[in-house]
Backbone as a chain_set.jsonl record, in Angstrom:
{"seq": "XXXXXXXXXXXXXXXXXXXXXXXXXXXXXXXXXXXXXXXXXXXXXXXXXXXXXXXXXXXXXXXXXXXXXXXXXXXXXXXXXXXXXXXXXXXXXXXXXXXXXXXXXXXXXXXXXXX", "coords": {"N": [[0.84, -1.18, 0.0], [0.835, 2.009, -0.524], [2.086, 5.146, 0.089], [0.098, 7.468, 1.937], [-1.149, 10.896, 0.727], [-0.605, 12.931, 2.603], [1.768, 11.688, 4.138], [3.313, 11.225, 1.77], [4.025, 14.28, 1.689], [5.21, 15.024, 3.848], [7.38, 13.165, 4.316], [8.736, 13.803, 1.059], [9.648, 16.723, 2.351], [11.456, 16.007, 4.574], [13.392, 14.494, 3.482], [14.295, 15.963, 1.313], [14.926, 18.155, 2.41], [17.582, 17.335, 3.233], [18.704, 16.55, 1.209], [19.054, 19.123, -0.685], [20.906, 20.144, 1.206], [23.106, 18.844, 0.513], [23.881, 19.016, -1.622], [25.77, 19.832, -5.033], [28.097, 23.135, -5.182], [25.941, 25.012, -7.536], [27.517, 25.393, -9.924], [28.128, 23.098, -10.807], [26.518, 21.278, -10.916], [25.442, 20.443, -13.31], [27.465, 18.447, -13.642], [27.303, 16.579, -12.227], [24.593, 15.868, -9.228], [22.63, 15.452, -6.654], [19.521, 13.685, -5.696], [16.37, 13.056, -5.177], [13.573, 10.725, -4.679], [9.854, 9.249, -4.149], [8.348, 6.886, -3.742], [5.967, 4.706, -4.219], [6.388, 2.404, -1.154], [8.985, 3.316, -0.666], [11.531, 5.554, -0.209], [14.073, 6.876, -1.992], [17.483, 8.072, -2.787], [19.361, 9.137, -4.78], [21.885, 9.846, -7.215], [22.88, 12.196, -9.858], [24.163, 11.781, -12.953], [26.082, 12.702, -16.377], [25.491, 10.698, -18.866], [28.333, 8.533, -19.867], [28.4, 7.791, -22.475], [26.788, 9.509, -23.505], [26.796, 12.507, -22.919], [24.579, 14.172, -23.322], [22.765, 12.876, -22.066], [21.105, 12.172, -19.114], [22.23, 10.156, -16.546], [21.12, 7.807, -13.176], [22.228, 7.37, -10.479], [22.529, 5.286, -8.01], [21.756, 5.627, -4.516], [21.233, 5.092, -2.119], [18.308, 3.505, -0.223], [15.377, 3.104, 1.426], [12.948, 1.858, 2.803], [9.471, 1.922, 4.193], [8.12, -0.417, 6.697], [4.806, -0.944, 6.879], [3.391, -2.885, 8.671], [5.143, -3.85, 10.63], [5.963, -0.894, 11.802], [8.307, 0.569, 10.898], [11.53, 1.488, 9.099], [12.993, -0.118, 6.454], [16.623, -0.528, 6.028], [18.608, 0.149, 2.543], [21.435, -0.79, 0.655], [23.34, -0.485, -2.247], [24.331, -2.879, -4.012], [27.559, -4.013, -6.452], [25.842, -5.806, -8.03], [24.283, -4.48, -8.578], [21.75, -4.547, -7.25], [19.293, -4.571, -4.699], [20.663, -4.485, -1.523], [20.193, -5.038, 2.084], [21.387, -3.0, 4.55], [23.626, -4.26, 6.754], [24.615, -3.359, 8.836], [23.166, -1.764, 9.939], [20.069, -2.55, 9.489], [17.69, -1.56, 10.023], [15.617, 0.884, 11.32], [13.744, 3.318, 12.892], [12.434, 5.804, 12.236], [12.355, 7.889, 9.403], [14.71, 10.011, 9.546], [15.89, 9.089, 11.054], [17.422, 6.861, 9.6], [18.5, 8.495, 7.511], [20.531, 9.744, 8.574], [21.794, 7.981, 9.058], [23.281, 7.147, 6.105], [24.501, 9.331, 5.936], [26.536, 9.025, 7.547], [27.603, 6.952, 6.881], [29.612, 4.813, 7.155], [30.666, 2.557, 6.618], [31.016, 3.25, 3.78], [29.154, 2.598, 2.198], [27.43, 3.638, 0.754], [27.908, 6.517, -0.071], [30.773, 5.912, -1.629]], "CA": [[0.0, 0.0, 0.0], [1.288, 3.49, -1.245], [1.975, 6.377, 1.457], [-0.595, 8.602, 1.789], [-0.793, 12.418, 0.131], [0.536, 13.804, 3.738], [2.98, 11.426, 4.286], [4.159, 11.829, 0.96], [4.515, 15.615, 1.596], [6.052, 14.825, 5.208], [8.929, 12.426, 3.623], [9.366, 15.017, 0.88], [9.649, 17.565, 2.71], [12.338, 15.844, 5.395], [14.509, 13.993, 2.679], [14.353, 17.101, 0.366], [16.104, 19.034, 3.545], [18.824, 16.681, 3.553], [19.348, 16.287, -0.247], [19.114, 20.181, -0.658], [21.939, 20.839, 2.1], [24.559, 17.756, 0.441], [23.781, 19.039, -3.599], [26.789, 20.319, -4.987], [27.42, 24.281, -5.659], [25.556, 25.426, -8.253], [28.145, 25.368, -11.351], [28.975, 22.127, -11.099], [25.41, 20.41, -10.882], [25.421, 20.011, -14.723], [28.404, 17.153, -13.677], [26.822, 15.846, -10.671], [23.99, 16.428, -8.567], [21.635, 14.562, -6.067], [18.298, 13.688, -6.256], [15.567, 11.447, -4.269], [11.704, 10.421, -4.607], [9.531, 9.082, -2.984], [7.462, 5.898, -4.557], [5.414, 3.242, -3.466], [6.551, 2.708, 0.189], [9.962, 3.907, -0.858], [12.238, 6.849, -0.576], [15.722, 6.35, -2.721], [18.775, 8.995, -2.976], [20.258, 8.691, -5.891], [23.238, 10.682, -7.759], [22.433, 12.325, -11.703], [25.579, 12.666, -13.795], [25.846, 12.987, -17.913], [26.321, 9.447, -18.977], [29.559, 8.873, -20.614], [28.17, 7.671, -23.897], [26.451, 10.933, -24.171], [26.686, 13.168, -22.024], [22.982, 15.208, -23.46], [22.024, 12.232, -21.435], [21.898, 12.139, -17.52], [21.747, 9.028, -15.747], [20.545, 7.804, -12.132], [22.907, 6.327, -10.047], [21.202, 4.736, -6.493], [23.016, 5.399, -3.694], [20.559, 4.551, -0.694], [16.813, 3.183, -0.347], [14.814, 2.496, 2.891], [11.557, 1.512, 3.011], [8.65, 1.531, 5.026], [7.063, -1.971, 6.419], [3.907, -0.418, 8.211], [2.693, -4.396, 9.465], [6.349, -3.508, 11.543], [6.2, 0.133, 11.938], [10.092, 0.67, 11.243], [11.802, 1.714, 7.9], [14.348, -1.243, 6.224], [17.266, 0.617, 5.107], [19.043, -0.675, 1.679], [22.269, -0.316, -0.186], [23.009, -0.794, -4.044], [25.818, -3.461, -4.05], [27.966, -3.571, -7.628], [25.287, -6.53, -8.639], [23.028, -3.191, -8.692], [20.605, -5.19, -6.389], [19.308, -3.438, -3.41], [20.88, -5.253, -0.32], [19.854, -4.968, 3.571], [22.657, -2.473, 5.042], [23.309, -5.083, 7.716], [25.306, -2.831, 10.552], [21.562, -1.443, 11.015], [19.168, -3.068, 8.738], [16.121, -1.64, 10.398], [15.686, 2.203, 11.573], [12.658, 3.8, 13.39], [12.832, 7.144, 11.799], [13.181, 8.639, 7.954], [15.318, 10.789, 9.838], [17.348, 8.023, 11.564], [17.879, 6.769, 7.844], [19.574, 10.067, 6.768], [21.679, 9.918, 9.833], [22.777, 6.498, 8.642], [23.319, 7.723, 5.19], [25.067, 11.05, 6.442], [27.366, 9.059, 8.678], [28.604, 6.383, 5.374], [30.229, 4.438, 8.379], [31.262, 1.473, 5.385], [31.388, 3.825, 2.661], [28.353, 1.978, 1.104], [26.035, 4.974, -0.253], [28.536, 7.11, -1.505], [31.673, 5.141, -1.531]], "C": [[0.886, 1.245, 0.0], [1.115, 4.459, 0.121], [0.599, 7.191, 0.73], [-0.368, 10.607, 1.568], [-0.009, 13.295, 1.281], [1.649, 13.304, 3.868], [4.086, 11.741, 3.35], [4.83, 12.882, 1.129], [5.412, 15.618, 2.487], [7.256, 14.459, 4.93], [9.624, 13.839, 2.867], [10.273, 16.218, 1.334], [11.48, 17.343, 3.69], [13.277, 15.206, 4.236], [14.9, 14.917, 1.915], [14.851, 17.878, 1.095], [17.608, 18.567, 3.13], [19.109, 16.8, 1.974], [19.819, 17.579, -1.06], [20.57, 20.381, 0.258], [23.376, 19.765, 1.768], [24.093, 18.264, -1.108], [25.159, 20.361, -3.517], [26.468, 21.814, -5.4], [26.964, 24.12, -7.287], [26.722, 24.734, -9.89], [28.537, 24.716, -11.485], [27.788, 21.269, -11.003], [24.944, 19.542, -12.307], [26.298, 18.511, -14.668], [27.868, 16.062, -12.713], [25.793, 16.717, -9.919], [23.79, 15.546, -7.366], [20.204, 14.594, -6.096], [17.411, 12.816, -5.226], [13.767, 11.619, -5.418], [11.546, 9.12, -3.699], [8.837, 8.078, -3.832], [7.326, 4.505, -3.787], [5.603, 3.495, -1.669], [8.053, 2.993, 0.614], [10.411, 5.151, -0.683], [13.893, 6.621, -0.938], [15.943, 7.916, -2.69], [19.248, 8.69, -3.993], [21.438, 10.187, -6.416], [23.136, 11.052, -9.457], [23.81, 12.665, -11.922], [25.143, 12.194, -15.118], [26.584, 11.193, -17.93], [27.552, 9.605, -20.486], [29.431, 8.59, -22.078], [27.713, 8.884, -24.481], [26.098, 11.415, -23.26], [25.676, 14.439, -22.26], [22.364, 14.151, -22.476], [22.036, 12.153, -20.044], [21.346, 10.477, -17.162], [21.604, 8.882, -13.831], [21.616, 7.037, -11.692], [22.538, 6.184, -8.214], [22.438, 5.188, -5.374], [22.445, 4.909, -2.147], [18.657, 4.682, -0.605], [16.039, 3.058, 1.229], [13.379, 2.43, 2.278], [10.537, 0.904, 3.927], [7.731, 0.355, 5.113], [6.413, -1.537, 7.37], [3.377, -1.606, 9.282], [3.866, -3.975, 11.076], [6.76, -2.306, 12.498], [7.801, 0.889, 11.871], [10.4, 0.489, 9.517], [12.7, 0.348, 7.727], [15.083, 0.164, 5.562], [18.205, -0.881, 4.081], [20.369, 0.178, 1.033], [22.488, -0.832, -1.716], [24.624, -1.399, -4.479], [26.075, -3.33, -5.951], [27.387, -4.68, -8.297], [24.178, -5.715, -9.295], [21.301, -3.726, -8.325], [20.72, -4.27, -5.04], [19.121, -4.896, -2.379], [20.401, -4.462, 1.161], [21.37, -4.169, 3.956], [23.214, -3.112, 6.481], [24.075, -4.439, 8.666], [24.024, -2.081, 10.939], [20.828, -1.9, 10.026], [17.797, -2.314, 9.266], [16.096, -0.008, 11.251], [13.891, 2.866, 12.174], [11.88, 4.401, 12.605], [12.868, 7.296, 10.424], [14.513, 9.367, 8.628], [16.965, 10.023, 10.497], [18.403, 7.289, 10.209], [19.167, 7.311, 7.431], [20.557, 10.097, 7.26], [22.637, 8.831, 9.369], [23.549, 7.073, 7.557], [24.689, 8.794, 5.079], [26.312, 9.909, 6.632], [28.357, 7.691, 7.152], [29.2, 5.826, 6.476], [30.96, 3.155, 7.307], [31.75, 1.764, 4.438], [30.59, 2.836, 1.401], [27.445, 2.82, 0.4], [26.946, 5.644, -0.94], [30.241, 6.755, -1.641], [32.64, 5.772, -1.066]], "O": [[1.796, 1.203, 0.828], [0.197, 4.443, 0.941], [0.254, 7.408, -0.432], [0.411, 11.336, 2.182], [0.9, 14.098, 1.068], [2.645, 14.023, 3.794], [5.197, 12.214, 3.588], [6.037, 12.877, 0.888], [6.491, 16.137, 2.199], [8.218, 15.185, 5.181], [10.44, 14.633, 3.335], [11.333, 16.58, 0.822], [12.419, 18.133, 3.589], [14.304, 15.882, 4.296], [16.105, 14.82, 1.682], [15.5, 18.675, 0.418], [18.543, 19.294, 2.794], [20.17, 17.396, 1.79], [20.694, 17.473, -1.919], [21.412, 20.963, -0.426], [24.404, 19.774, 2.444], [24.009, 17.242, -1.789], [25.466, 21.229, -2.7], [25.357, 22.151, -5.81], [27.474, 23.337, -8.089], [26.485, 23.769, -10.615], [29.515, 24.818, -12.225], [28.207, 20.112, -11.01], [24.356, 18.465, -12.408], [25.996, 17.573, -15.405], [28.14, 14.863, -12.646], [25.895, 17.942, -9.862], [24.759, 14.871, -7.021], [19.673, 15.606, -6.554], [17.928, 11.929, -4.547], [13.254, 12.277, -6.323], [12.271, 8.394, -3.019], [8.699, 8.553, -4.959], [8.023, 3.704, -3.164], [5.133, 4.437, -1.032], [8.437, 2.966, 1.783], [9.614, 6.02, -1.038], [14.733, 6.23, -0.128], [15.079, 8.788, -2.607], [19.673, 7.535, -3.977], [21.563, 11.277, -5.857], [23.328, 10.137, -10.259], [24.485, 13.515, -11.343], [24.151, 11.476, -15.25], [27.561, 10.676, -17.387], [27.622, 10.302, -21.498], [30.239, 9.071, -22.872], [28.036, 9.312, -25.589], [25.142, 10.978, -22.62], [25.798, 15.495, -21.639], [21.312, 14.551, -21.979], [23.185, 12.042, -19.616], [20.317, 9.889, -17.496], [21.989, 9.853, -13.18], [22.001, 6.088, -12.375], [22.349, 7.128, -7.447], [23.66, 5.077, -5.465], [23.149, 4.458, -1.243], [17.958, 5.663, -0.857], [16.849, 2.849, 2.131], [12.964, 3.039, 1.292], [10.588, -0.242, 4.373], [6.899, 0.008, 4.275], [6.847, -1.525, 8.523], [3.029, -1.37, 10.439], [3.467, -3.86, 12.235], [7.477, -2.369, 13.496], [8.267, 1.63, 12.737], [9.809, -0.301, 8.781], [13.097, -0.237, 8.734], [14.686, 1.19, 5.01], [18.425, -2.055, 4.381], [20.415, 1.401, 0.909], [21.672, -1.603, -2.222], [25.607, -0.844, -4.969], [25.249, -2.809, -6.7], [28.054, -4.976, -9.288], [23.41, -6.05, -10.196], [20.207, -3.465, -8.825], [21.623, -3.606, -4.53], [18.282, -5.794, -2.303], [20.299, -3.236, 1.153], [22.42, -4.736, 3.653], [23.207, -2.3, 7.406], [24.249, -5.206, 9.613], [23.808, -1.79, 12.116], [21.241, -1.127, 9.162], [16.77, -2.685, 8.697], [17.041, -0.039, 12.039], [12.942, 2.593, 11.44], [10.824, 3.919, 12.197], [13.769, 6.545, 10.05], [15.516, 9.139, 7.951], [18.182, 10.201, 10.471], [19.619, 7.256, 10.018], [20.29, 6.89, 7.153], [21.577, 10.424, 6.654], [23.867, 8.822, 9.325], [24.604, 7.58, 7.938], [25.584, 8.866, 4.236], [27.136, 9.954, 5.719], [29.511, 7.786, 6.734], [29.467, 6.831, 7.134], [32.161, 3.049, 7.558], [32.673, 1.131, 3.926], [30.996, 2.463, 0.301], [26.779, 2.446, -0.565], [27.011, 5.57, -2.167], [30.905, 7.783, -1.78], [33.711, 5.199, -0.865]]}, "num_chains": 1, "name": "protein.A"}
């Protein structure tokens, strides 16, 4: 089941803080940016750069997923091993919070989101 229109805005609103205050300056966003959404019972981070075949093109590159299991009440958090499968981040697999998430995320303690 799909978040609802507030939550949506709620997530938004708190992941779109964090993704806003780590996007690079300005004149260099054309090379690299960051990016999220929000879908299904998802919220992914991902990374846009010009792909190298053609760089009119941008591509998505994942860098961290969590998702909400409401039966549980508690987000899973996920990383994007180089099979480009989304694995269980197993030094916390399981997070309260969106916010605890970010913290994870933020803190790269493996150097599995942004290497």
């Amino acid at each position: 089941m799909a978040f609802s229109e507030f939550e949506i805005k709620k997530y938004e609103k708190v992941v779109g803080a964090y993704v806003e205050s780590h996007r690079p300056p300005p004149h260099i966003r054309d090379k690299v940016d960051i990016g999220f959404r929000v879908e299904g019972q998802s919220v992914e981070i991902f990374e846009i750069r010009p792909s190298w075949q053609d760089p009119q093109k941008k591509i998505e590159e994942a860098v961290a997923k969590a998702t909400y299991v409401k039966r549980q009440l508690l987000w899973k958090v996920y990383w994007q091993r180089a099979d480009l499968q989304w694995h269980l981040y197993e030094p916390v697999p399981e997070v309260d919070t969106l916010e605890e998430f970010l913290q994870i995320v933020e803190a790269d303690e493996y150097s599995c989101f942004f290497g």
